[in-house]
N, C-alpha and C positions, 0 to 999 in steps of 0.2 A: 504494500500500500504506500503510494507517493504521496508526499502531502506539501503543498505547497503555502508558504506566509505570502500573505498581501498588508505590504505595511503604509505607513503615514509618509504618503511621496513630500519630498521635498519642494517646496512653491516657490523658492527664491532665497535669493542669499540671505537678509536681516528675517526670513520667517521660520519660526523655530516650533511651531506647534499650527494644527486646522480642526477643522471642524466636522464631523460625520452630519452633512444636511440629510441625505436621501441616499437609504441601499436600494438597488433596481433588482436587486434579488434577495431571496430566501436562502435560510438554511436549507438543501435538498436541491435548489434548483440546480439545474443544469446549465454553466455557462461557458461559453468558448472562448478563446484567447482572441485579447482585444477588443473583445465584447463589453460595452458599455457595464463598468461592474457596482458604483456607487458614484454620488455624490460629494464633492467635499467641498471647503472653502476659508478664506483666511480671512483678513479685514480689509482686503484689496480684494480678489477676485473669488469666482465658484468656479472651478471644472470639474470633469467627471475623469473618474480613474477607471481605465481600461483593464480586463481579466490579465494578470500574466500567465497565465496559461489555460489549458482547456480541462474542465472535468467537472464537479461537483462541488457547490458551496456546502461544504462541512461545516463549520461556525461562524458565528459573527461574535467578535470580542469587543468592538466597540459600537456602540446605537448609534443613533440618529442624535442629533444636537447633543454630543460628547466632543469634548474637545484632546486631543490628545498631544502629545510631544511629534516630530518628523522620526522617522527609525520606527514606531509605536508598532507591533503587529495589530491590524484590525479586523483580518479574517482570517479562516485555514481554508484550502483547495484541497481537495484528493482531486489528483492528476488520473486519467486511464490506466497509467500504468497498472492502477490497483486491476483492473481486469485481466489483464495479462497477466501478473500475479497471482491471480484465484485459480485462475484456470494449471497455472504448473502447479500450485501448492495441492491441488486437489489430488495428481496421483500419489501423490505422501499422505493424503486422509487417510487409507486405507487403514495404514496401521494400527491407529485407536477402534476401528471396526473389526482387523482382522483378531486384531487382542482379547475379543470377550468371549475369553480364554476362562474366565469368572464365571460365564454362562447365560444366562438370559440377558434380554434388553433392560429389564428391570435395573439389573448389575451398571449394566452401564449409564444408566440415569442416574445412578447414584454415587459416581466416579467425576460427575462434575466440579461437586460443591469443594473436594477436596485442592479442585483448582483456579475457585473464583477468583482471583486474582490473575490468572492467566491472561497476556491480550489478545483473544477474539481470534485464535483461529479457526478455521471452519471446520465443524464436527464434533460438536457436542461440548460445547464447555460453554461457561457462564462468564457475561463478559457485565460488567460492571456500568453502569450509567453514572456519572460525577459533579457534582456541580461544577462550572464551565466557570473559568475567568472572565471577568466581564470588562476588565480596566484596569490599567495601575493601581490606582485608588477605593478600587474596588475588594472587601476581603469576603463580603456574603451575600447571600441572594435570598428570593422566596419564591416557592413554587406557589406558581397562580394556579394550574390549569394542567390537570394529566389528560391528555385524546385517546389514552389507551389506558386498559383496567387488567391485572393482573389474570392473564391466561387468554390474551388477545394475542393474536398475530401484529408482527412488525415487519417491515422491511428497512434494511440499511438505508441512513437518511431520511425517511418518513420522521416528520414531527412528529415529537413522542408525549413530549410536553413543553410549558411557557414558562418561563422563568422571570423577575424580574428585580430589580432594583431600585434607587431613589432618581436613579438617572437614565435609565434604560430597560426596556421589557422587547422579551424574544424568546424565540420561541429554539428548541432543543433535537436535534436530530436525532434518531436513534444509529449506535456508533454502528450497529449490528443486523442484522438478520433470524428472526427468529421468535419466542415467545419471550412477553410480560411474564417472568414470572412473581418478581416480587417488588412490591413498592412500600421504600423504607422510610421516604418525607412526602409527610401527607400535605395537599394543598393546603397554605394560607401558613407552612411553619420558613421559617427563616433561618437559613445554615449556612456555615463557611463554604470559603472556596472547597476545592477536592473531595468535599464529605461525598459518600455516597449517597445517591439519590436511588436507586435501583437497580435489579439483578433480570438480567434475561438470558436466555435459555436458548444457546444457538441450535440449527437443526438437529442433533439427536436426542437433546431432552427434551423438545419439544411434546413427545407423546404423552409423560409423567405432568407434564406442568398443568393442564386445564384440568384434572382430573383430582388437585390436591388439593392446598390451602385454599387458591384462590374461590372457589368453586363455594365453598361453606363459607368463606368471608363475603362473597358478594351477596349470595341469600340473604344470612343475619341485617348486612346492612339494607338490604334491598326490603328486607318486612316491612319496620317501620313506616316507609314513607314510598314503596313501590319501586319500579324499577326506574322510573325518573330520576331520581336525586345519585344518578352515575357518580354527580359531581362530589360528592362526600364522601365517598370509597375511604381516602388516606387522608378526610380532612377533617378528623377526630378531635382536634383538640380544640376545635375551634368553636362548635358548636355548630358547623356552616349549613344544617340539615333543616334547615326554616322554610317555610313558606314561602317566602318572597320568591327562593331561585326555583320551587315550584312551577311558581305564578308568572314569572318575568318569564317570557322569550327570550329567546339566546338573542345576543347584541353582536350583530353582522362588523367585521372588520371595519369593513365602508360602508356609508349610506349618506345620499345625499352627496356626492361629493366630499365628504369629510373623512379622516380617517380615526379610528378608535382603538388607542394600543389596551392589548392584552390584559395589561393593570385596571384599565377604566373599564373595561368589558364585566370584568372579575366584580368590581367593585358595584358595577352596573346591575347585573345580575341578581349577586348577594340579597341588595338592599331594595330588588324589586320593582328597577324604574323602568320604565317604559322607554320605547326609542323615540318618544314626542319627546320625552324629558329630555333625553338624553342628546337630543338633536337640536334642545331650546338653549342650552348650555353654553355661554360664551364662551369660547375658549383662550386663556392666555399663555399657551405654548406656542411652537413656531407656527406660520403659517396658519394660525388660530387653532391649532389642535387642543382636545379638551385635556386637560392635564387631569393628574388623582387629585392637586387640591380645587381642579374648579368642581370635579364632582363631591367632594367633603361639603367645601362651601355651599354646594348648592344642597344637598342632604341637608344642612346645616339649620340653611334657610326654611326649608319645608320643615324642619322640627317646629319651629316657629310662627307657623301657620295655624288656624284654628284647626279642630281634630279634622272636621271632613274635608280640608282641604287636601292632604295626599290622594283621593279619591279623582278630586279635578281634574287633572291629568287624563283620566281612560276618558271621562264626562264630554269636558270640552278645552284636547289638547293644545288651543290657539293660546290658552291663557297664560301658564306657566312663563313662556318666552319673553311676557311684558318686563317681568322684574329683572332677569339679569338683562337685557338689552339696555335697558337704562338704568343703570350704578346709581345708588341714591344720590352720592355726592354732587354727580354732575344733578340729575334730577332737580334735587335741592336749590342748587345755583343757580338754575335755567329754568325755575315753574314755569314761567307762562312764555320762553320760548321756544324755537324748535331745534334741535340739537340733533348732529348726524355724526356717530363713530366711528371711525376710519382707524382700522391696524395698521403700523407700519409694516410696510412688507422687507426682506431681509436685507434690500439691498438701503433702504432707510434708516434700517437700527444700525449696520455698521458704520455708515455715512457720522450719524450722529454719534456714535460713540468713538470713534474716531473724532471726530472735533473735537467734540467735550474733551477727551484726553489730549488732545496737541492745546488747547487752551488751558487747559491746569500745567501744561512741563513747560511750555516756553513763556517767558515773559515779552507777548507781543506789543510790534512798535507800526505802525505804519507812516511812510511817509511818501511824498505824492509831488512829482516834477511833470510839465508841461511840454510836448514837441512837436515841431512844424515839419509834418509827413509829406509834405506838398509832393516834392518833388520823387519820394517814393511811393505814393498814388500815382503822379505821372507814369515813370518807369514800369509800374504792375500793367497799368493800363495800356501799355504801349508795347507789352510784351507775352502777355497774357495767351493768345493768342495762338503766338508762334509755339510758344512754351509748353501748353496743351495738346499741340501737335507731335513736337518731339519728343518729349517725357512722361506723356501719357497720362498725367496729370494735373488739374486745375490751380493754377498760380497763385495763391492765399497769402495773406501778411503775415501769417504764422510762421514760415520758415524765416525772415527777414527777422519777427520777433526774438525768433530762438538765438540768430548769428549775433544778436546786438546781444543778450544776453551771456553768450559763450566768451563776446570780447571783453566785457567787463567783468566778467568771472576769473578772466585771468588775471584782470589787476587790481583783483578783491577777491583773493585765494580765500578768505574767511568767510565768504558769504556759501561757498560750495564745500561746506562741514559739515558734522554730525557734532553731539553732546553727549558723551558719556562718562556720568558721574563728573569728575572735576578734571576730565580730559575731552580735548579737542580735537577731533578727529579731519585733518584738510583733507581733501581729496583733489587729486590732479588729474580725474577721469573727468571727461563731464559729460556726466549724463541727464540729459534733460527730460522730465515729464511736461507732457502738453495735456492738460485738461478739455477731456472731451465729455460735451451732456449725453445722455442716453436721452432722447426726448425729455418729458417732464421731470423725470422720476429722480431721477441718479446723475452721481459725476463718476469718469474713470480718471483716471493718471500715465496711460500709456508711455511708459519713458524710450526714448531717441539713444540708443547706443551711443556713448564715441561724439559724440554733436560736434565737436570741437575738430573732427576730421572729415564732416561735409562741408560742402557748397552749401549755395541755394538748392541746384537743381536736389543735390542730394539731402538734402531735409525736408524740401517740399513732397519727396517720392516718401520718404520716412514717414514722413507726418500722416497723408494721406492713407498711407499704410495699415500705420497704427491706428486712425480716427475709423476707418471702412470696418475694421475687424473688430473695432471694441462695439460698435451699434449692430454686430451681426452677431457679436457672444462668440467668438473664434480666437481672440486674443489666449496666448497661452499665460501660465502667469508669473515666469521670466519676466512677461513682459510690463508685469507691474510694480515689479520690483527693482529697488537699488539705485532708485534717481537720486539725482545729488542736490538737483535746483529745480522748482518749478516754472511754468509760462501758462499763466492762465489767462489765454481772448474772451474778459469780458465782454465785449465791444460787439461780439459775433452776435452778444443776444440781447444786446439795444441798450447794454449799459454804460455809462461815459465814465464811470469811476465807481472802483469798490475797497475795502480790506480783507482782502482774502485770508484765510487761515492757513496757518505753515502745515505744509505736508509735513507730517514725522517721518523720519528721523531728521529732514531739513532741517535749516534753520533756515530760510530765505523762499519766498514765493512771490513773483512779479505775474500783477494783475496790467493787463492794456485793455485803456477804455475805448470805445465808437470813437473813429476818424468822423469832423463834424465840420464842415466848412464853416468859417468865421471871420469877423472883419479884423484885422489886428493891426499893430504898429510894429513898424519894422524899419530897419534901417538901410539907408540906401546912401553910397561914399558920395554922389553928384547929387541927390534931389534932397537928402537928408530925414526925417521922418515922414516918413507915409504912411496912409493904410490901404490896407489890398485882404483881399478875401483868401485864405488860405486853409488848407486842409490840417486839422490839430486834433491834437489827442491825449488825455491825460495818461499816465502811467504810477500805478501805485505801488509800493514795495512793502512789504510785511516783514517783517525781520526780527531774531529773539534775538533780544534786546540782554541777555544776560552774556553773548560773547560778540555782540556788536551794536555800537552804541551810533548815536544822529548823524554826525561827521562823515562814517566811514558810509551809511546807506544813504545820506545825500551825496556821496560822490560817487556811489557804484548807477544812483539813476543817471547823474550827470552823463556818464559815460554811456550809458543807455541811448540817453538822447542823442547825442555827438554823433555815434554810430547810423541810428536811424536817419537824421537829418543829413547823413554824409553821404546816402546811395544816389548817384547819379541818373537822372533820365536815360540817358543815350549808352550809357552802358549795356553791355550783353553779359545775357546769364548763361 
């Protein structure tokens, strides 16, 4: 049996830990190398990690919204090879068959237990089921949910049962082939990693198994409360044999478009709510999923209610949905107007907590110089054209932005730093990020390799590049990493000035506001002051202020300007 790790890829040089958004497989499924295998993402980008190789998702170690270190294992593969493997190992089974030399089959179903601890080879021994590592910081779990009862058939892989945690619920393959024979943690109990969860009976003791314990344990339990209450088999200590999980319909994974992990299903269940309720539930996990505290809170709340109110629900299920959709607090605030609640979606909460965080480390400074583009509006306009033709892309002020930037970075080595701790990190790469909107929603950071060893031609093919691929979701997320200096074209989206916030680990981010024709005063060696209509633009610079102070980032826009204002019309690009 092959088994292969799929672990926590590496996203970039300064990113040291990601996030499990979305697996697109099951323990059991079947997936092929290269095959789209889960979701991840960091505080710059989401991409999906592909199978490294092909065969069978055996476990998942780490959930959905788990954050882990890079190196982390977050699944296991069994590779095909394991088939190839069965198939030689088999003419070696022989021997434990040719051996019962003891005499009856009887004998040999009772040569197992002697080797429960054995792993799992094929013909008659007892391979152990364990509780499953769930995460670094993970040391125990609780069984939510056995699918199978003590003297059922299993096959290898087939979910056997669900497990979960404070951070993650999933569901458990079975490692084996063969019979349920003994279930040792009953649902709703809570055990360390490795404890044994149960004993199953590969094919030769399959025949003794249905026939023994199980058999009189499932009766006894089964009087009580009939053959329904499957769910209470091993879940003894709990009391979990009520009415409610009578009375409640099982709660479908999905419905509605929503998804419902294993834990809230369980809990769902238990306490007998209906899928009106359970469907009325605002959820505040990701992507609005309902978490275990929004179904407590909402239990909570229905304790609360006069006696006949849990009955409302089956009556007239519209009603429930009023109260958590509107939170008292706002409620409260807002009697008599009307109020609409909008979830951030994920690309908003990183957005925002990335701010919040660069606004608490750096102590920003903005400051704001004035430059007459005139003449390179002319030049765009005059070349725009040609330029399109040749290079195969649209001639934009952006790349013109990024060259003024690279040359004053060179003679303001402090502005293309990093801060760590009470060191200063220069950097003599320059790599530049160009902020591009995703439509309403979002901003990316797309950073320019090298900037400092293009042209125009070659930052405007860069730029373009990078901007096509980040509004298409194709950007890999190398490419969001490791910028040195930012260039944000406010201007692109009607603004004439802003303070932008420093990209971390920067310390420096230069905002360009809308080029806006204007009458100004200008000087002239023969006619002396005039004014004439000219094309102008503000430019604002944001800079933390605790390793660069007024002086040095009004002389790095100076230089800004000088550059911009220096590009000739008639020159060729």
């Amino acid at each position: 049996m092959a088994k292969v790790e799929v672990t926590m890829p590496k996203m970039g040089e300064s990113i040291t830990e990601g996030t499990v958004l979305e697996w697109h497989k099951r323990p059991g499924d079947r997936v092929e190398a290269d095959e789209p295998l889960l979701e991840i993402g960091t505080d710059k980008v989401d991409t999906e990690v592909p199978s490294p190789a092909s065969g069978v998702l055996k476990e998942i170690l780490v959930g959905e919204g788990e954050t882990v270190e890079v190196g982390t294992v977050i699944a296991l593969l069994e590779t095909d090879v394991e088939a190839g493997g069965e198939e030689e190992a088999a003419p070696t089974a022989p021997e434990p068959e040719a051996a019962p030399e003891p005499e009856p089959e009887a004998e040999a179903a009772a040569a197992p237990p002697e080797r429960a601890a054995a792993p799992a080879p094929p013909g008659g021994d007892e391979v152990e089921v364990v509780m499953p590592k769930m995460g670094e910081s993970i040391t125990e779990g609780t069984v939510l949910e056995w699918h199978k009862r003590p003297g059922d058939r299993v096959e290898a892989d087939e979910p056997l049962l669900e497990i979960g945690t404070d951070k993650v619920d999933t569901e458990v393959p079975s490692p084996a082939s063969g019979v349920l024979k003994e279930i040792l943690v009953g649902e709703g109990e809570t055990v360390e990693v490795g404890t044994k969860l149960a004993v199953i009976a590969t094919e030769a003791a399959t025949a003794p198994s249905p026939g023994r314990p199980p058999a009189p344990e499932a009766t006894s339990k089964a009087a009580p409360s009939e053959p329904a209450p499957a769910h209470d088999v091993a879940a003894s200590g709990d009391g979990a044999a009520q009415a409610p999980v009578e009375a409640g319909k099982p709660i479908p994974r999905e419905a509605g478009g929503r998804f419902f992990s294993p834990l809230v299903r369980s809990i769902a269940e238990k306490e007998g709510l209906t899928m009106q309720e359970l469907a009325s539930i605002p959820g505040s996990g990701r992507e609005g999923r309902v978490t275990k505290q929004d179904v407590l809170a909402y239990l909570e709340q229905r304790k609360q209610r006069p006696a006949e109110a849990p009955e409302r629900p089956a009556e007239a299920p519209e009603r429930p949905p009023a109260p958590p959709k509107r939170p008292a607090p706002v409620a409260a605030g807002e009697a008599s107007g009307r109020v609409e609640i909008i979830e951030m979606d994920r690309m908003r909460q990183i957005i925002a907590e990335h701010m919040v965080r660069s606004k608490a480390t750096s102590a920003h400074v903005t400051s704001f110089a004035e430059a007459d583009v005139t003449n390179l509006v002319r030049l765009r306009e005059r070349q725009k054209e040609a330029f399109e033709r040749r290079e195969g892309v649209k001639l934009t002020f952006t790349p013109f932005f990024v060259k003024a930037a690279v040359e004053a970075l060179r003679e303001h080595p402090l502005l293309n730093a990093s801060v760590e701790e009470k060191r200063i990190l220069v950097k003599y790469d320059y790599h530049i990020g160009i902020a591009v909107a995703i439509g309403k929603t979002g901003l990316l950071a797309p950073v320019i390799r090298n900037a400092g060893h293009l042209n125009i031609a070659g930052l405007a093919r860069a730029a373009a590049d990078l901007a096509e691929r980040a509004r298409n979701k194709q950007l890999q997320p190398d490419e969001l990493q490791g910028g040195t200096f930012t260039v944000t074209n406010i201007g692109s989206l009607g603004s004439i000035m802003g303070t932008p916030i420093i990209n971390q680990p920067q310390v420096a981010i230069l905002a360009t506001g809308a080029i806006k024709k204007r009458p100004v005063v200008i000087e002239d060696p023969d006619l002396g002051d005039i004014i004439a209509v000219r094309h102008m633009m503000y430019l604002s610079l944001s800079y933390d202020h605790r390793i660069i102070d007024g002086a040095m980032g009004a002389s790095f826009l100076q230089k800004v300007v000088s550059v911009l204002e220096s590009f000739d019309p008639n020159m060729e690009l």
